[in-house]
N, C-alpha and C positions, 0 to 999 in steps of 0.2 A: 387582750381578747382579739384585737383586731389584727395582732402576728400572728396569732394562730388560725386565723381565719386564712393567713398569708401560707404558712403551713401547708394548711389544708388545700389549697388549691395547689401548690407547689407539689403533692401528693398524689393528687388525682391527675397534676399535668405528665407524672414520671409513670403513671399507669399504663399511661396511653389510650384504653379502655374500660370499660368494666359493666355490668349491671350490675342496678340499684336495686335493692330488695326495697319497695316502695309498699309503704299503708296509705298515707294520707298522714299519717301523725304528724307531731313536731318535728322531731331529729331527722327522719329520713326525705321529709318535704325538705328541709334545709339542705342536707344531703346530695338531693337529686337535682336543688336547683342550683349548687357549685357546682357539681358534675356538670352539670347542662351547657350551663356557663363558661366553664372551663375545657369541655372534650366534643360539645354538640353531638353528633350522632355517633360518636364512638362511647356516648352514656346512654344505655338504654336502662332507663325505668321499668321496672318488672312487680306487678300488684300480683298477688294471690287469694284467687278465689274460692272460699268454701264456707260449708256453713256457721263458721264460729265467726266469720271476719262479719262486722257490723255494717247495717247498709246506711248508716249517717257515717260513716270512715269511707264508706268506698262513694260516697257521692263528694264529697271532700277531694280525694285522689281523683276523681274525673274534671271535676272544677279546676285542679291543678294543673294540670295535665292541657286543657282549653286554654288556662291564662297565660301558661308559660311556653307553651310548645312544646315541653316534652316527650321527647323519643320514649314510647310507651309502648306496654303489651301485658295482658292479661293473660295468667294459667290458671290453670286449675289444680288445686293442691287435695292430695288424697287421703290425708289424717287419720279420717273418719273410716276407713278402712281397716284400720291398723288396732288392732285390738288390746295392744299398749298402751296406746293414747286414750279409746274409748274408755278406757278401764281408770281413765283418772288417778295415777298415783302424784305423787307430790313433783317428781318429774315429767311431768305428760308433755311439757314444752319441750323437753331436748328431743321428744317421740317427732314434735308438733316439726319444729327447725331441724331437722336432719331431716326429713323427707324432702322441707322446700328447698333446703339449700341442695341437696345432690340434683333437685332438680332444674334449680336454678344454674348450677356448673356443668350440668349437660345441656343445656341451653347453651351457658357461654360456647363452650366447645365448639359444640356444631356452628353456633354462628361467629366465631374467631372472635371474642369477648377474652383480655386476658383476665381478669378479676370479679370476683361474683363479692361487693362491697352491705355491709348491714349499718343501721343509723345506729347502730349499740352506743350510748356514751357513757362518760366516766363516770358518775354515779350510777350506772347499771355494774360498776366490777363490786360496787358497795352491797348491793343486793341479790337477795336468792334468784337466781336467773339462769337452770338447766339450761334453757335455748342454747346459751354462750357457750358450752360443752360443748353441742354439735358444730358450732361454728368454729371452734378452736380445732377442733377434730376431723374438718374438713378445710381447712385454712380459708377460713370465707375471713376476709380483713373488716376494720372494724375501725375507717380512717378519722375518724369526731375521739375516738380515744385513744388513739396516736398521737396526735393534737393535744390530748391535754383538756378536750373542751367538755364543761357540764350541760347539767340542763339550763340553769336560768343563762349563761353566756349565750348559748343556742338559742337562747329565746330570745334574747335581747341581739346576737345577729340576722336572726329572721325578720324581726321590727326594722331593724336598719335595710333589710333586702325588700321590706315592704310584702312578705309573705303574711296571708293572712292566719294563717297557723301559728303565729307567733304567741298568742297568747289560748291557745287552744287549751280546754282541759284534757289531761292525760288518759289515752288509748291503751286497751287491752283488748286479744282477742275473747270473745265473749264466753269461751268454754270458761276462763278465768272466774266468771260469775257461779258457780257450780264447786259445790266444797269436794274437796280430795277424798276418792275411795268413792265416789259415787257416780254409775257411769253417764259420760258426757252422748246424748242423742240428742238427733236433729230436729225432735220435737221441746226439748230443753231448752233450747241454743234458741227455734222460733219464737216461745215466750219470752227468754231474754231477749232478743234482740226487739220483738215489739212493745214491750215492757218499757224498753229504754228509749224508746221512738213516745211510746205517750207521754211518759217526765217533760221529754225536750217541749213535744207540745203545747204542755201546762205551763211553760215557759222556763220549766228548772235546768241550769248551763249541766252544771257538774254531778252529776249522779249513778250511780249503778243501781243493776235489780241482781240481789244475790237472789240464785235456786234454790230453794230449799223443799221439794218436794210441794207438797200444797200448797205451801208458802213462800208470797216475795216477799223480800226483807230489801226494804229499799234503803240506802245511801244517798245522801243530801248534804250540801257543803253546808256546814254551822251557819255561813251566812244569808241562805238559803232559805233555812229550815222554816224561820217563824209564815211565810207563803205555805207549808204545807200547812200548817197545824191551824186547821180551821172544821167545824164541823161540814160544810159543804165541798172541802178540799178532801177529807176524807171519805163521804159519799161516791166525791167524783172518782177517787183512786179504785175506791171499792167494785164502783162498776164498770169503771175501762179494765183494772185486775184481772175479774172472774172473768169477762167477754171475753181473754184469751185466754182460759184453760186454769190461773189458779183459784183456789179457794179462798185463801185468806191472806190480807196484806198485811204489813207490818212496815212501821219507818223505825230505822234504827238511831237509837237516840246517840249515841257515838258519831252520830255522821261520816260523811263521804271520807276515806282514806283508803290510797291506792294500797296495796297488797294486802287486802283484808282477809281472803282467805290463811294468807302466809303466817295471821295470829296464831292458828295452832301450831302450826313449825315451833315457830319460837317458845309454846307454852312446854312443846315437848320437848324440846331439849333443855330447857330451864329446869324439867323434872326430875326429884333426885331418882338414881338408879340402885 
């Protein structure tokens, strides 16, 4: 783990440059703070703004950014324009990463950047992951799976770096929350995102709020769950709920697992033809 961590810096020193496509998550916190470490201001950190990105992710990414000194800058990504993406089909990420990344590589350009770098790692080639098309397709590198490195290594190098994202629960942009075929607006995206600001509240780490038109269908880590399931725990959900806009809550007894929309990918291709 720690050769390739050796790797990795060796990587980033034959760059010379590059911008970090930076959330705040695990992999690309780890990412920006070898870069940082290894190239100083010839790493610039690059976050993207828009309505789907979560504002407990992007205060996470400003935290970082204060502790480590990272060479940093914020754009604005235009998604939500694009009537591809709006229209949610099951690829709407490669809609979503082709716009940041070309915009990210005309960044580089202009400011003499040679590498536009993503925290992609090696169990993201395992999963459905459109984004990776646009990145492959614009040669944005992808140095954590050149390396060879997963996610619990990544976690367990971030502990050792003393990153406190090291054991972070796992980030998606929040259009994710919203099932395919259904369109993604910035009034969706706002319940989601304060939906999942009141769980944290309540004290719950790991959670999502799926969309589902009237209804949240929330996600809670199994170990989590017996704190919800209380008659005053569901009073309280009821009414922070509907005070932004839904009607009816729901906790999903399956609990919290990242690619939950992508169940029905799999139901449909599982189905005979």
């Amino acid at each position: 783990m720690l050769q390739k961590e050796q790797a990795l810096r060796r990587i980033l020193r034959e760059m010379g440059s590059c911008i970090v496509a930076f959330s705040g998550g695990v992999d690309s916190s780890y990412l920006a703070l070898i870069a940082h470490q290894e190239l100083g201001p010839e790493a610039l950190a690059v976050t993207a703004e828009s309505p789907s990105y979560p504002s407990h992710q992007r205060n996470i990414a400003v935290d970082l950014v204060a502790r480590y000194g990272f060479h940093h800058e914020f754009i604005v990504s235009d998604e939500m324009s694009d009537a591809n993406y709006v229209e949610n089909p099951t690829n709407r990420c490669y809609f979503c990463k082709h716009e940041l990344y070309t915009k990210l590589l005309n960044m580089a350009e202009k400011s003499g950047f040679r590498y536009v770098v993503d925290g992609n790692n090696l169990d993201d080639t395992g999963d459905y992951r459109p984004g990776r098309q646009a990145g492959r397709e614009l040669e944005i590198r992808s140095p954590l799976i050149e390396v060879g490195l997963n996610k619990a290594e990544i976690r367990e190098l971030s502990r050792l770096q003393g990153l406190p994202t090291w054991d972070q629960p796992a980030s998606a942009c929040l259009s994710s929350r919203i099932p395919y075929g259904f369109s993604v607006t910035i009034e969706k995206l706002r319940m989601i995102d304060q939906g999942e600001e009141i769980m944290r509240a309540l004290g719950f780490r790991q959670t999502r709020v799926r969309h589902h038109g009237d209804v949240a269908r929330i996600e809670i880590a199994r170990e989590e769950m017996p704190k919800a399931l209380s008659v005053e725990m569901f009073e309280r959900l009821s009414r922070e709920f509907k005070s932004i806009g839904f009607r009816f809550v729901a906790i999903d007894v399956d609990g919290y697992r990242t690619g939950a929309l992508n169940e029905v990918l799999t139901q449909i291709n599982a189905s005979p033809r």
